[in-house]
N, C-alpha and C positions, 0 to 999 in steps of 0.2 A: 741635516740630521744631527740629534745629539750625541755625545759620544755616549760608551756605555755607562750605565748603570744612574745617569740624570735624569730627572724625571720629564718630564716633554713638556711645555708650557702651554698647553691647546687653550688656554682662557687669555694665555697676551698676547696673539692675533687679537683674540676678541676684545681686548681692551683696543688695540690700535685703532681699531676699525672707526670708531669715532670718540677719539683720544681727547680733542677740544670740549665733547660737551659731557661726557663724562670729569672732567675734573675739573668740577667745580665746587669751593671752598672743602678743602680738607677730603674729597674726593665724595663725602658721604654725609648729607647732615647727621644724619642720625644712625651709628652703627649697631645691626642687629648684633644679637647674639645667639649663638649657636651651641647647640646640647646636640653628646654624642647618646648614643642607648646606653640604658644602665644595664650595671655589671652587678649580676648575682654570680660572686665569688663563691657563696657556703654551697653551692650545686652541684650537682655530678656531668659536668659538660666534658664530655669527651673531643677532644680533637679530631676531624678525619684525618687518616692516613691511608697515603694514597701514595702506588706502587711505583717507582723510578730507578733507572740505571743511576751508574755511577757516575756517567757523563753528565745524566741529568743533575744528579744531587750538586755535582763541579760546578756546573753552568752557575744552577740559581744560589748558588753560595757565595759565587764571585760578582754575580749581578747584586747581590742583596749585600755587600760589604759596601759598594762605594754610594749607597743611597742613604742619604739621611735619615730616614724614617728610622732605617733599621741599624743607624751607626752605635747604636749604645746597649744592645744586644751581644752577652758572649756567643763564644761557641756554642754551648750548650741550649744555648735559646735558640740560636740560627738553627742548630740540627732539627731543633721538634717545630722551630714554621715551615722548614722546607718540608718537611714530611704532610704537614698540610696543604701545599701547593698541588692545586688541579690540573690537571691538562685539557687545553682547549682548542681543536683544531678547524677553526674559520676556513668554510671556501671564500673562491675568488667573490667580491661582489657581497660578501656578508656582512651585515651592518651588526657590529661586538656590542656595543652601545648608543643612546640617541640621548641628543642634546634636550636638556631639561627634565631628563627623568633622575631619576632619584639612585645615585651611585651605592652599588653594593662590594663590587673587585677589585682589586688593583692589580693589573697586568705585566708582565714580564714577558718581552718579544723574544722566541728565540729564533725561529725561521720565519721567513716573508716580509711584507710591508703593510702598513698601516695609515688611511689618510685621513685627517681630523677638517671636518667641516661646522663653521659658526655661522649661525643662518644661512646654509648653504654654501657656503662661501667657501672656498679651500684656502687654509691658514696652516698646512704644516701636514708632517709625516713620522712615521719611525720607523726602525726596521731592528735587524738583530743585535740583541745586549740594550735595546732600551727598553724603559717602564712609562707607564701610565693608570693614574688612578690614584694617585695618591690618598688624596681627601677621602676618598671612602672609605679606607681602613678608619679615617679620625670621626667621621659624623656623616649624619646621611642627607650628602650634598647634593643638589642638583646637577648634575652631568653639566660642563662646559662647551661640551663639544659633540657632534654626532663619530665613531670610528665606525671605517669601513675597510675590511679588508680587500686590497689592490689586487692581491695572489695569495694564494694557499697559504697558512700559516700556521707555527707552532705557538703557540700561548701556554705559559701560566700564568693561574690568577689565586687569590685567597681573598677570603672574605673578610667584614667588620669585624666579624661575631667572634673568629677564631682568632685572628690576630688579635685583638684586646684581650679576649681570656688568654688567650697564652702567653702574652707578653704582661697583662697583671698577675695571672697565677705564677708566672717564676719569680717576679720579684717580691709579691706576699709570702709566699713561700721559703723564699731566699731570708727576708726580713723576719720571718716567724721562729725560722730554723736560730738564726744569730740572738733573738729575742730569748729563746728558749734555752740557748746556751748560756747568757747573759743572768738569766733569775736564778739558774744555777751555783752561781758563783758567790759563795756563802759573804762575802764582802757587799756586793749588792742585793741578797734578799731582800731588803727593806723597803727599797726604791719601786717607787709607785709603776705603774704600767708605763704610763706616757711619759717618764722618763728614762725608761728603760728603752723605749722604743725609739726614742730621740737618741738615745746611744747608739742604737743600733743603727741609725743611720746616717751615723758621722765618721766611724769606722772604714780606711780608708782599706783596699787590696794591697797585698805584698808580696810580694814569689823570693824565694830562696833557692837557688840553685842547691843539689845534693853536694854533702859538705861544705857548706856555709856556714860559718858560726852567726847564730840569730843572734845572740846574747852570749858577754865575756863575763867570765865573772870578776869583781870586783868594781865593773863600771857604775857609773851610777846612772841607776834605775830611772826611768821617762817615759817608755813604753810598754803598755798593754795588748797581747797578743790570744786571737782565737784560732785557733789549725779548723780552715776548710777544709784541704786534700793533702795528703801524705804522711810523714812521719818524722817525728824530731826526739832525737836524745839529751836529754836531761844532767849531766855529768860532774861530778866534782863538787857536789851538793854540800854546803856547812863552811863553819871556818874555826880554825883551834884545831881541837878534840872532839867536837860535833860532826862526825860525817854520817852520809846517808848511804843509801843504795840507789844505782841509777835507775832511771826511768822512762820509759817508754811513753812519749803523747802519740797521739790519732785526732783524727776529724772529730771537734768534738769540746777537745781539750784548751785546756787555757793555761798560759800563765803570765805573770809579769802585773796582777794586779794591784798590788802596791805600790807599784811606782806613780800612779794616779795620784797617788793621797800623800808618800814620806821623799820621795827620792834618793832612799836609804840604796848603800852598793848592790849588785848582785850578787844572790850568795853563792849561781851555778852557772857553770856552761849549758847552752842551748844548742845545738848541732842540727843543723836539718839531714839524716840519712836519706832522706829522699827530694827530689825534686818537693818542696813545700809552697801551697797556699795558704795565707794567713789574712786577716781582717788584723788592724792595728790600728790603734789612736796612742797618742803623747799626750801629756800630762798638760802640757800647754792651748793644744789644741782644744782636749776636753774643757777645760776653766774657759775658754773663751767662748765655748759653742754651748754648752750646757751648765756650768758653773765648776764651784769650788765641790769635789766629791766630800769631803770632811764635813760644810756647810749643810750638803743636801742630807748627809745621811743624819745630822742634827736636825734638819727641819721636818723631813721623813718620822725621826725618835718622838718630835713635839705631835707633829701630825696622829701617831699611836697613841700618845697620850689623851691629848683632846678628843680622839674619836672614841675611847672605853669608856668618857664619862657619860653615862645614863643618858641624863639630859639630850647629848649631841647625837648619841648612838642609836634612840628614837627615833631621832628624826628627817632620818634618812637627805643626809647635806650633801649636797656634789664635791667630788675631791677639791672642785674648784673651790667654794665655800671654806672647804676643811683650808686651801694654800692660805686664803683669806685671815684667817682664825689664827694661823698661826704666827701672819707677820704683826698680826695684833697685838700679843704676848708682848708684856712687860715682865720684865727677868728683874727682883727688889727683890733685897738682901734685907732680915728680921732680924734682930737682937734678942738673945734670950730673956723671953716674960713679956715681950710686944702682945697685945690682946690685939686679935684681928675680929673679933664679933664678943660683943657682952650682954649675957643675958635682958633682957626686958628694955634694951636701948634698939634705937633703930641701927641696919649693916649696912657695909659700904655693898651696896648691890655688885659686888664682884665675883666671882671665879679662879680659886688659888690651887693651884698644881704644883705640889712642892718638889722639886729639884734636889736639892740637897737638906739635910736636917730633920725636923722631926715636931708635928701637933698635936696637943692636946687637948680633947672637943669634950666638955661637959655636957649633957646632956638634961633637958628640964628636971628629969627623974634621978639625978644626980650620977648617973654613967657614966663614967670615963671611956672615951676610947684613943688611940692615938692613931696618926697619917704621919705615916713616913713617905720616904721616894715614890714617887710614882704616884699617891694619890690625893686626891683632891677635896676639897674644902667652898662652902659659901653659894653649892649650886640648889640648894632651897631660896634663895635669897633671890638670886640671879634672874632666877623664872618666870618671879612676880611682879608684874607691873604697882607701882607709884611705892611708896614709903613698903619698907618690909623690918618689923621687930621682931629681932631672933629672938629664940628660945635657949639658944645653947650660948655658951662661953667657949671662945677658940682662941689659945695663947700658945705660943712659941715656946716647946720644950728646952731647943737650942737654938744657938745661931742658924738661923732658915733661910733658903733662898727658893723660893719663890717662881713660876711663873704665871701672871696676873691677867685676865679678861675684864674689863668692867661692862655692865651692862650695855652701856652707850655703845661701845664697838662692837659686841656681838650683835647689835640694833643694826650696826650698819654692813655687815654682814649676811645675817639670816632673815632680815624684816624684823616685824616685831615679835618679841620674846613668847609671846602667846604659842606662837607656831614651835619652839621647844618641847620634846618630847611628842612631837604628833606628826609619825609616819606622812611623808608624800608630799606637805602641806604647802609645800612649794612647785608641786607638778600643777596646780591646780591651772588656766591659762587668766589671763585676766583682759580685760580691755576698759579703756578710761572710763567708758559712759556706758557700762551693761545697758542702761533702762533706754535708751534710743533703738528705736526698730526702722525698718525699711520706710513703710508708711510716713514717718518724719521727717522724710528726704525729699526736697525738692530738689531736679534737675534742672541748669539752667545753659550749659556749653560743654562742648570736647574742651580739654584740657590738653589730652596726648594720645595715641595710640599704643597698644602690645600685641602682641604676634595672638591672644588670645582674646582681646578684649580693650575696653575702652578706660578713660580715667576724665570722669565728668567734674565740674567743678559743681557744686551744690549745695544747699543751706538745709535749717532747720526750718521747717515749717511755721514753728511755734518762735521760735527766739530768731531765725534768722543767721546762724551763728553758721559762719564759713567751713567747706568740708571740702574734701578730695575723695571722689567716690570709685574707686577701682572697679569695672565690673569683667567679670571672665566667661567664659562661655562652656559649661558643663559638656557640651560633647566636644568642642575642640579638646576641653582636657585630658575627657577620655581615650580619645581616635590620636593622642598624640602619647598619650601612658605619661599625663603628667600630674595624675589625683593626688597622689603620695606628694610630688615638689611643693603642691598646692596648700594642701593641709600643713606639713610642713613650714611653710613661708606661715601662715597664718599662727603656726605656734608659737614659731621663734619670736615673731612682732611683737606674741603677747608677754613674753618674757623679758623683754628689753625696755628700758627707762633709763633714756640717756637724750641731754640736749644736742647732739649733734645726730642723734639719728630716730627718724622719722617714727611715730609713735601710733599703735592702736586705737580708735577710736571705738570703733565694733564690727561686726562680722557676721552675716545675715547669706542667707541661701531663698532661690523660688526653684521655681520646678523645671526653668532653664541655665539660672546664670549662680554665680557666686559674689558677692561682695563683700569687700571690704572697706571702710571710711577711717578715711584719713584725717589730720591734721591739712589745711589747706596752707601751703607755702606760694607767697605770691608773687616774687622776684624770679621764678623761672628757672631754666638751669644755668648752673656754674659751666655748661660747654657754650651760651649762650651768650657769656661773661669773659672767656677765653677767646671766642672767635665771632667777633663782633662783624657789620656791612663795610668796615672802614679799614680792621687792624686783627691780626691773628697772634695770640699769645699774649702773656703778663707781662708786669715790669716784676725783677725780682723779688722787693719788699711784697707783692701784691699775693704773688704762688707762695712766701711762706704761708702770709693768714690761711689762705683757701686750704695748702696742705695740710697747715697745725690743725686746724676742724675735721679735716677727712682723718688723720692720724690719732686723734683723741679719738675718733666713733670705731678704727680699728682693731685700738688695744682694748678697747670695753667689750667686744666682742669676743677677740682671742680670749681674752683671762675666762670668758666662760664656754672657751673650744667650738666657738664659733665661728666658721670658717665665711669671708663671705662671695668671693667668686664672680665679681662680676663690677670692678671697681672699672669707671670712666665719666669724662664730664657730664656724663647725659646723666648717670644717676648718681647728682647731688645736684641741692635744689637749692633756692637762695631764699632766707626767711626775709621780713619786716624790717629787720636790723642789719640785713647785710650779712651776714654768718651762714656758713656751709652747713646742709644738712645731707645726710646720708641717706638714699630713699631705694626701696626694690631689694628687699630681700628674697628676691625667689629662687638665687642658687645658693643662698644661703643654708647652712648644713651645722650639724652638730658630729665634729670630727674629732676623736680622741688618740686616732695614729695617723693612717692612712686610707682615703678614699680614689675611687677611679673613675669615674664620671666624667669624658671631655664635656666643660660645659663653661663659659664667658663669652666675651667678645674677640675675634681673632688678635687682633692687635693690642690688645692687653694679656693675652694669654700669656704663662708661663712655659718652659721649655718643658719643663717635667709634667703640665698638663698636657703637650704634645704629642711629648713621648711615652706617653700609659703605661707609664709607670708606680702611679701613685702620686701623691700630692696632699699636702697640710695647707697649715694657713699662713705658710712662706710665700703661696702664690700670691697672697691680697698684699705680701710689700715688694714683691717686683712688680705687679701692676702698681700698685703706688707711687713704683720710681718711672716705670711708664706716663701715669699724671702727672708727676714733676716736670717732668722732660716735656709733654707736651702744653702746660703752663707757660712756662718759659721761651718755648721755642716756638709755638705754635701749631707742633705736626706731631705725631706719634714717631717715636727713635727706627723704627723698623719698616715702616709704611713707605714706599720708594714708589712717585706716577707711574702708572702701567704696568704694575707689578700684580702674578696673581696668588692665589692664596697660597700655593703650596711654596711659592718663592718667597712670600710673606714671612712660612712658619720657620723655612729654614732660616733666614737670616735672625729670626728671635731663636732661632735652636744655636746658630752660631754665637749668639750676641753678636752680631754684626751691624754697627750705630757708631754713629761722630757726635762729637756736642759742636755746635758753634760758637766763634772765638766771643759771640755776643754773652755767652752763660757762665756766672765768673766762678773759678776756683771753688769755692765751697760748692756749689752747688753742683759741679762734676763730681766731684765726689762724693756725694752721698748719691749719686745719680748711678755711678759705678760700685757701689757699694749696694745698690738696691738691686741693680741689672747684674747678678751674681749668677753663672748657671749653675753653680751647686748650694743647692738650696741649703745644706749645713754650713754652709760661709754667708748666706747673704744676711745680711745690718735688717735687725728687724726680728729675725728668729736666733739671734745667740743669745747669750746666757743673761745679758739684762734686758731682752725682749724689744720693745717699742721704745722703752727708753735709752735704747742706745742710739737710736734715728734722733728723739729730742734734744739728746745732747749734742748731736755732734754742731760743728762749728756754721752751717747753715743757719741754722734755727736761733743762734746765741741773743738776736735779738728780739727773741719769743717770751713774751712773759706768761708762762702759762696759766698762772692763778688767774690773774685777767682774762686772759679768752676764755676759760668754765664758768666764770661768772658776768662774760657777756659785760664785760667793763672797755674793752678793746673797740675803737672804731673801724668799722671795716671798712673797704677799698672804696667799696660802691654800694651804697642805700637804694634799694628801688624806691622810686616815687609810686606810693599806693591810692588811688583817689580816693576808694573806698571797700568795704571788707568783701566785696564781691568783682573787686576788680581782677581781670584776668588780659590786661592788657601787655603782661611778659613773657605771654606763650604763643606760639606757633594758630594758625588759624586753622582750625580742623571741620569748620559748619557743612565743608559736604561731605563728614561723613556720620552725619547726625542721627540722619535718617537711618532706622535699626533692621539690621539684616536678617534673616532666616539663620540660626543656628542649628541646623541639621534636621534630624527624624527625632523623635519625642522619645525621652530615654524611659530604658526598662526599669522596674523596681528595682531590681538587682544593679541596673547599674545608678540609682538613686543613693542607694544605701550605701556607695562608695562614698560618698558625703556626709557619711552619720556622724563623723568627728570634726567635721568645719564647726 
């Protein structure tokens, strides 16, 4: 029996039972991936509560403290799940659950006993103070085991539904509330959402005992402090002849926000009169998780600038666009009487945003006008494609300084300048070959299988030109609520133009399936590459190339808050040349805080996708250091034979992983620097982003300009015979033959598909 509050293992009997022929290479060719139900946060879902003594409330208080799931839950969250906890009382002989159905509970025993049967078979028991069920709170798992109660029993259980809202509504909540204190804070108005929300959850808990001094005055200043709960006095405010009146804070309040930015002394005593919780970060901390506050609120000030001129303010540009725009800005200093456009001569097609000093713009009609600070100059000039002869005269009244766009870099920016000043023009989706339709596709083999559909290898009819044909199956999508992932995955593709990841071709729908046409990559996948008939894992020269391609298709995503979720060898593919390509954007999401969606592969999953709590695109660099780790080593850090999923997650909710003495020094370290469980510390999401992974001392023999431009040799060439060859993929011809997808969909449910 286990002891209390462990979760039961009812699926490692069922590994043991036939231990040899289950592990076989890496236990799994091909690991699926697992999506939990999605979470409509903006709803009005009430919790049940459901009535309990005090005994009761004690019990599952104490059972639900030493279970992983629920370790990173306060107080305050443990009280409002136990009030959802149902009571369930099984006779003798009553079957709770059956093996292979679809888990909705997770169980907490408090009277009787429990016996877990795997194909019949008896593999184990529980009795009072243990749980079962785990998985089901995270996704909706197939039952591992049949339970039958032995003898009368006392059970609580809770469901998916209410643990995930209630464990993502208090921490959106939790994070909205600190958000909302944050834009408050006349120092940080300026700062954009998502970096205000990236502060907010880098801020670590503090408790102050009643009469504690938070803050002496005279120290020199480091930390920034928000009051959750209690009350703190303010005292001895000024220095000289400057004094103030003390001050009372509450929940709510803030102070110490300069220490961020000068580390100039304190000018007051802090006193907690009462037992104090506080949110706090240090000035160190922040510079290395989020940046320099001084730098951002400059890059923030240029950001306002460039977004009021006309031109930009049109045309509706993603913040990302706008970070883009601003690291482009050349800061040139002008001498008094410099001409920066002269009449009836051709302009430097650029964009001047004057900083300091002062212009004076003649106009055809002889007009004077002048630009001072803050405004701008040359965006007639800017907008027009090939040669542009101004009309006006623009000379420097005084010594001017300047910050400068030329056309070329807003080109590589916003597309071409045409799209300036014209609302949207960038939502539009695009795909390489509009003019290709379905009819143009010849079919010729499987390729690969998806939980939804096939991926055919197939040409052009006409030219013969090699494809990868995804097809999906319209009522699998429907019957599983995955229309919206679906559409989705098809936009993002079209958005994306990047050589390391997989590129749109076109996208066609009939009256049962959806497709989409790919790019045909003919070396197969990079998990194919790792774990060969012979040998499992790389040499370490080999996992940097493979990483540096999966790491460049990362950061091209992130910079445009594209989250991708679902990173492992099976999806990246290996081009002509040997080079990584990044393929299967279907949990790929457009994320500007935080989303809640359990959805990847378990063994790349992140802890804080575990723990539903929320999650950025910190998760795609601790799966990344998961693909390092299994590059080099050969097995995934957390995957242990005979292990079942719930002992899986916990050991990645511990970090619990060894490197072998085969994986040298650098590469532990960034190994450990990726496998970070808190996601404001891990290498990858601090304040220089992706290029803090490129830098570090792994990578030092990466030349990067080389590998974006495909000048780099890679490890391993597939030998191609010819443009239709598919001899580096897996053999799928019995499942060629096309199956019955379902009853024939309604109109209504057609027209879910009116934006593929």
């Amino acid at each position: 029996m286990n002891k209390k509050a462990e979760p039961i293992d009812i699926a490692d009997a069922s590994n043991k039972i036939n231990s040899t022929e289950k592990h076989i290479k890496l236990h799994a060719k091909h690991r699926g991936a697992v999506q939990g139900r999605f979470l409509e946060l903006e709803g009005n879902y009430t919790a049940p509560d459901y009535p309990k003594t005090t005994a009761d409330i004690n019990f599952l208080d104490g059972a639900l403290v030493g279970n992983f799931v629920f370790s990173d839950l306060d107080p305050y969250e443990r009280k409002k799940l136990i009030k959802a906890f149902q009571k369930q009382v099984p006779k003798t002989g009553e079957i709770i659950m059956k093996q292979g159905d679809v888990g909705d509970f997770f169980y907490i025993c408090e009277e009787g006993s429990i016996k877990f049967y795997v194909d019949g078979e008896d593999v184990g028991s529980c009795g009072p103070g243990d749980s079962f069920g785990e998985l089901a709170l995270l996704y909706d798992s197939p039952r591992a085991a049949t339970c039958v109660a032995t003898e009368a029993c006392k059970l609580w259980k809770v469901d998916q539904t209410t643990f995930r809202h209630l464990i993502a509504r208090s921490a959106k909540e939790e994070e909205s509330g600190i958000v909302s204190v944050l834009e408050s804070v006349p120092m940080f108005k300026s700062l954009d959402h998502a970096t205000i929300t990236k502060f907010a959850s880098v801020l670590i808990k503090k408790k102050f005992a009643k009469g504690e001094a938070i803050v002496k005055k005279g120290d020199e200043g480091s930390v920034f402090y928000i009051i959750d709960d209690g009350q703190v006095k303010v005292h001895d405010i000024g220095f000289g002849d400057c004094s103030f009146e003390d001050k009372i804070f509450t929940r709510g309040n803030w102070f110490g926000e300069r220490a961020l930015m000068t580390g100039e002394p304190r000018a007051a005593n802090v006193t907690a009169m009462t037992e104090v919780n506080t949110f706090a970060i240090d000035r160190e901390t922040f510079e290395s998780t989020i940046g320099s506050l001084e730098e951002i609120l400059g890059h923030e000030s240029k950001k306002r600038y460039i977004s009021h001129v006309p031109i930009f303010e049109k045309s509706e540009l993603t913040p990302v666009e706008y970070d883009h725009l601003v690291n482009k800005l050349d800061e040139r200093n002008y001498k008094a009487g410099v001409k920066l456009a002269v009449a009836g001569k051709s302009l430097d097609q650029s964009l001047w945003i004057v900083k300091e000093g002062k212009l004076s713009v003649t106009s055809a009609n002889g007009k004077v006008s002048s630009v001072g600070s803050g405004g701008y100059y040359g965006d007639k000039g800017v907008g027009k494609k090939g040669t542009y002869v101004s009309d006006e005269t623009c000379v420097c009244d005084e010594d001017t300084v300047c910050w400068v766009l030329k056309q070329d870099d807003i080109e590589s920016v916003v597309g071409d300048v045409s799209r300036l000043g014209k609302p949207a023009a960038a939502r539009v989706s695009k795909t390489r070959n509009s003019a290709i339709t379905l009819a143009d596709i010849k079919k010729h083999r499987i390729l690969g299988m998806g939980a939804f559909g096939k991926v055919w290898l197939c040409s052009g009819k006409s030219d013969n030109t090699p494809y990868a044909l995804k097809t999906i199956s319209k009522r699998q999508i429907i019957d599983s609520n995955q229309v919206k992932g679906i559409i989705r995955e098809k936009e993002i593709m079209a958005s994306i133009d990047h050589p390391f990841i997989l590129g749109l071709v076109g996208a066609f729908q009939d009256s049962t399936s959806l497709y989409i046409l790919l790019p045909l990559l003919q070396g197969g996948e990079l998990f194919n590459v790792v774990h060969t008939e012979t040998s499992d894992g790389l040499s370490n020269k080999d996992s940097i190339f493979y990483a540096a391609c999966i790491l460049e298709a990362l950061a091209h995503l992130h910079a445009r808050n594209i989250v991708y979720r679902d990173m492992k060898p099976e999806n990246a593919m290996i081009d002509s040349k040997g080079y990584c390509i990044m393929i299967d954007l279907g949990f790929a999401k457009v994320v500007t805080d935080k989303t809640y969606t359990l959805c990847g592969t378990p063994e790349y999953l992140a802890p804080e996708i575990i723990m539903s709590k929320g999650h950025d695109k910190a998760v795609d660099y601790w799966s990344f250091g998961v693909l390092v780790y299994e590059m080099l080593v050969g097995s995934s850090p957390f995957y242990t034979w005979g292990a079942d999923q719930i002992t899986l997650f916990k050991r990645i909710v511990m970090v619990k992983y060894s490197c072998p003495s085969t994986v040298n020094d650098d590469a532990k370290d960034l190994i450990k620097q990726l496998l970070c469980r808190r996601q404001a510390s891990r290498i990858g999401n601090l304040s220089g982003g992706a290029n803090d992974i490129k830098e570090h001392p792994w990578f030092k023999s990466m030349d990067w300009g080389k590998l974006n431009s495909f000048e780099l040799k890679a490890p391993w060439i597939p030998t191609i015979k010819n443009p239709l060859d598919s001899s580096h993929f897996d053999d799928f011809s019995a499942e060629e033959k096309e199956k019955d997808t379902g009853r024939k969909l309604s109109n209504k449910e057609q027209k879910q598909f009116a934006d593929f």
